[in-house]
C-alpha positions in Angstrom: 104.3 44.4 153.0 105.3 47.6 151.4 104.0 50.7 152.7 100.9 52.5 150.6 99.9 55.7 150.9 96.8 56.6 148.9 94.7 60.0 148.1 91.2 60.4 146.2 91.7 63.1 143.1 88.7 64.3 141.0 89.0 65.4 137.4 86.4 67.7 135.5 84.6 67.7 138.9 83.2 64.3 138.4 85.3 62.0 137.6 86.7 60.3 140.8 89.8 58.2 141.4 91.5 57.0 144.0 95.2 56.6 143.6 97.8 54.7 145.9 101.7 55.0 145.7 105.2 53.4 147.5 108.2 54.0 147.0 111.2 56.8 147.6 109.5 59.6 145.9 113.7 60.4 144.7 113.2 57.2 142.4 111.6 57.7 138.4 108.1 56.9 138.5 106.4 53.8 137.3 102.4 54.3 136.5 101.0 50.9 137.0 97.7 50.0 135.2 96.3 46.6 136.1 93.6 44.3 133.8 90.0 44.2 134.4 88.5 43.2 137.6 91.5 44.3 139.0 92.6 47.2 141.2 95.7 48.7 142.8 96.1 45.8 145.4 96.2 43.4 142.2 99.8 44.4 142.1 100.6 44.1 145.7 103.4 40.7 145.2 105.4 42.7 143.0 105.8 45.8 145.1 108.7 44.9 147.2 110.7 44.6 144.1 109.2 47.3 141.7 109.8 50.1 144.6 113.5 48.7 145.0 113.8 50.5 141.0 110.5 53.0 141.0 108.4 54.7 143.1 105.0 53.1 141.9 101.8 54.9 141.1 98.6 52.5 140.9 95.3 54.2 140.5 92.0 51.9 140.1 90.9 52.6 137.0 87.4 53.9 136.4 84.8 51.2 137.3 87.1 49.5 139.3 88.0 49.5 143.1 87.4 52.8 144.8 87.5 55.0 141.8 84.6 56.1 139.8 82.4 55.1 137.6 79.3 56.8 135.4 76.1 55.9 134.0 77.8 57.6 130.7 80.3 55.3 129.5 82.1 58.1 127.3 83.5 59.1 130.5 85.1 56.0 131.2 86.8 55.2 127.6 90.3 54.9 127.5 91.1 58.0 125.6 89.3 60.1 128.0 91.3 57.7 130.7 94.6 58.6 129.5 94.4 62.5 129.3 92.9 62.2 133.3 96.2 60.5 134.1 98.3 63.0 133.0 96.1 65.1 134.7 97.1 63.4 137.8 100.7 63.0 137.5 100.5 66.7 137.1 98.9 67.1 140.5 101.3 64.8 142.1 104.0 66.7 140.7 105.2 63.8 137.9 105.9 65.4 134.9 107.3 62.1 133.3 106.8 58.2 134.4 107.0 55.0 132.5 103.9 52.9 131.9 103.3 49.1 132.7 99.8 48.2 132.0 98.2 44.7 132.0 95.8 43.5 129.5 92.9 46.0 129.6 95.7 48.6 131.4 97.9 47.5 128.8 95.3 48.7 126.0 95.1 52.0 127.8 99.2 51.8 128.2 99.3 51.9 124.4 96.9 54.8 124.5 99.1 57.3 126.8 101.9 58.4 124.0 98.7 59.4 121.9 96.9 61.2 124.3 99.3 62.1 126.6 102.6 62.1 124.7 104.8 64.5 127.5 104.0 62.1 130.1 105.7 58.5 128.4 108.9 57.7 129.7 108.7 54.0 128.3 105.9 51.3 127.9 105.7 48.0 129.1 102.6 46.1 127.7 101.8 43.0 129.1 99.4 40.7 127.4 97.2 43.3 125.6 96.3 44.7 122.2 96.1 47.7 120.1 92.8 46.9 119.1 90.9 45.0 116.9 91.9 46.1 113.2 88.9 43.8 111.4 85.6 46.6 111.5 82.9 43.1 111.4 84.9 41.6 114.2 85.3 44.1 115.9 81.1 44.8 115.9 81.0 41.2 117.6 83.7 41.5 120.2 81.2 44.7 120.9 78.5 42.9 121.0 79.6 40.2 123.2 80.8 42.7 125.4 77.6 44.0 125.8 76.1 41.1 126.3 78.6 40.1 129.4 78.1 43.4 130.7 74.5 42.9 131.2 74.9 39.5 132.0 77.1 41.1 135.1 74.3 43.2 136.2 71.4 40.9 136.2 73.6 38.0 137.3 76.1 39.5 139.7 79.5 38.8 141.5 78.0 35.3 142.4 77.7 34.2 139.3 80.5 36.3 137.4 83.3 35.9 139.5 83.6 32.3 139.3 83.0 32.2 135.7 85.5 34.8 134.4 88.3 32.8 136.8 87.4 30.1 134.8 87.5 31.1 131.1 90.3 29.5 129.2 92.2 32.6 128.8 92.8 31.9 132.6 93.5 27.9 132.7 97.0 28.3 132.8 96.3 29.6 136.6 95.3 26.4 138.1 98.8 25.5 139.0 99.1 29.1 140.9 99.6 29.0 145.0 95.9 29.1 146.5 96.8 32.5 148.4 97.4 34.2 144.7 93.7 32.7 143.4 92.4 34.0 146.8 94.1 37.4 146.3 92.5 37.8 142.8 88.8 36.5 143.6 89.5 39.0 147.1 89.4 42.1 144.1 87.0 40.9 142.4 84.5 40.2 144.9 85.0 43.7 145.4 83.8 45.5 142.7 80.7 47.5 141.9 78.6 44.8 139.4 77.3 48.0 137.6 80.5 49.6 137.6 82.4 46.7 135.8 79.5 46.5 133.8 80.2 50.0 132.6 83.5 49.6 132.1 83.0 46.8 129.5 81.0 49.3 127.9 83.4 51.7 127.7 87.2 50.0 127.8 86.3 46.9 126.4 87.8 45.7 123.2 84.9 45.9 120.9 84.6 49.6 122.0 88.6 50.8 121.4 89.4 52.2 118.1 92.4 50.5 116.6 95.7 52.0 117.3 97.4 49.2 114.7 98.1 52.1 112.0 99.4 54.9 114.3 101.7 52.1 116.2 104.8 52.8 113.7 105.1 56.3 114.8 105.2 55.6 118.3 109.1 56.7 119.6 108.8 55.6 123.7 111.1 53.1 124.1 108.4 49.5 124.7 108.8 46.2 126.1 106.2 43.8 125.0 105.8 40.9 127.5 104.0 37.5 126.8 103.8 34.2 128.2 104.4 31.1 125.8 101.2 29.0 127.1 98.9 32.5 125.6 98.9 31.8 121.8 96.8 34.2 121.1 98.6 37.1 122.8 102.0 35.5 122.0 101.0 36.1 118.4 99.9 39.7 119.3 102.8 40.4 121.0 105.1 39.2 118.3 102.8 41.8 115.8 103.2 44.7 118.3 106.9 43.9 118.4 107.0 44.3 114.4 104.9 47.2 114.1 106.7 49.7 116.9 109.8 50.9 116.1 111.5 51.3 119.5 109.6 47.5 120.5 111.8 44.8 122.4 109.7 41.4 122.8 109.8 39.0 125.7 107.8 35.4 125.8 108.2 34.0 128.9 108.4 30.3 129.6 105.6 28.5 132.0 103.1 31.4 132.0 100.1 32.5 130.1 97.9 35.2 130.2 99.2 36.8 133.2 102.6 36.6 133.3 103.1 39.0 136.3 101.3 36.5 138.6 102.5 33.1 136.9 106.2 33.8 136.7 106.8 37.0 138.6 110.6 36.3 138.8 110.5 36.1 135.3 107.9 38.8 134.6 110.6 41.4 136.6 113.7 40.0 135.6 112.7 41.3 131.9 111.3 44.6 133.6 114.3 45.3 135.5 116.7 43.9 132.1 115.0 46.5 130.2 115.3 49.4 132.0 118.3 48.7 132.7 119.9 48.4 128.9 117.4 51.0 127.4 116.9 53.8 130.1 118.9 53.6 132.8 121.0 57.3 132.9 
């Protein structure tokens, strides 16, 4: 186990987060943003090898974990997300940090260079989206969004747990140790129903503007990261790859959705490739 220390920060006097961090404090910073249901202990197996390159910052992201969440979803949408990390970093004294978000933290990832353009080091987008482009589809994504979330709070963790681990952008996790499944229903069981609720509401993809036509101006250096068994995010990841300039593209063998927990060897092999080719100084 890696040592944590953690600290609760509040922005514009309401909004509440709690934020953990290991690592030398000497080493660049890496701003870790995991996926929903997920919180800073989802990245807990790839800390003893992320702090060996990065002193890690993993805050649970509103409506998750111990952070906050509000009966107003505007104050849990990505954009207004991004600028209150920036705001943190600036308390902890990080004026610059790279970004690895996963899936819904890899939507907000792709938000940070927009909203908070001083802080982006590099991005490393795992499994995620800009956005949905298509104005009708995305009204239905936003509808059936809606309709989970509610589905959450009238239902609960009882009933949503089990069936988001069993959606079939998840089916390539069957083969995972048991401990890892236990480790991600652990989380999940442990968030707020209304507060994941909320965050659908306000972070989900039916409610995220497209970023597709701003992408090509983006100048961070970006590693894309896939998993061959996720056709639907491979393809998104090969679009990503084409549409940002300063984009390298890796789809890894034997993993799906999340690659990070399927092939972690893999997942920081590319990590640790990257930085080393592209920023290392």
């Amino acid at each position: 186990m890696v040592n944590q220390t953690s600290q609760t920060l509040v922005i514009n006097h309401n909004r509440v987060y709690h934020i953990s961090m290991a690592g030398n404090p000497a080493l660049p910073v890496l701003l870790l943003l995991h996926g929903f249901t997920g919180s800073h202990a989802s990245w807990d197996d790839l800390l003893p090898d992320l702090t060996q390159m990065f002193r890690v910052v993993m805050p649970d992201l509103p409506g998750h974990g111990q952070s906050f969440y509000s009966s107003d979803p505007h104050d849990m949408s990505l954009h207004i997300t991004a600028g209150d990390l920036q705001k943190i970093l600036e308390r902890l004294g990080i004026t610059k940090a790279g970004v690895l978000g996963y899936s819904m933290g890899g939507r907000l990832a792709l938000h940070l260079p927009l909203y908070a353009p001083n802080l982006v080091d590099f991005l490393v987008v795992e499994s995620a989206t800009a956005g949905i482009d298509n104005l009708s589809e995305r009204i239905l994504r936003k509808q059936q969004d809606e309709q989970l979330a509610s589905y959450i709070e009238t239902r609960g963790l009882d009933w949503f747990v089990p069936y988001w681990s069993h959606i079939p952008l998840f089916a390539s996790q069957k083969t995972l140790p048991i401990a890892v499944l236990d480790h991600q229903e652990e989380i999940r069981f442990g968030q707020d129903p209304y507060g994941l609720a909320q965050s659908l509401r306000a972070a989900g993809t039916g409610h995220q503007a497209s970023l597709w036509p701003i992408l090509p101006y983006y100048r961070a250096p970006t590693l894309i990261v896939t998993g061959q068994k996720d056709e639907k995010y491979q393809s998104i990841g090969q679009k990503l790859h084409h549409t940002m300039p300063n984009s390298q593209w890796v789809n890894i063998a034997h993993a799906g959705h999340t690659v990070h927990l399927e092939q972690p060897e893999s997942f920081l092999s590319a990590i640790k490739h990257f930085y080393l080719t592209t920023l290392s100084r």
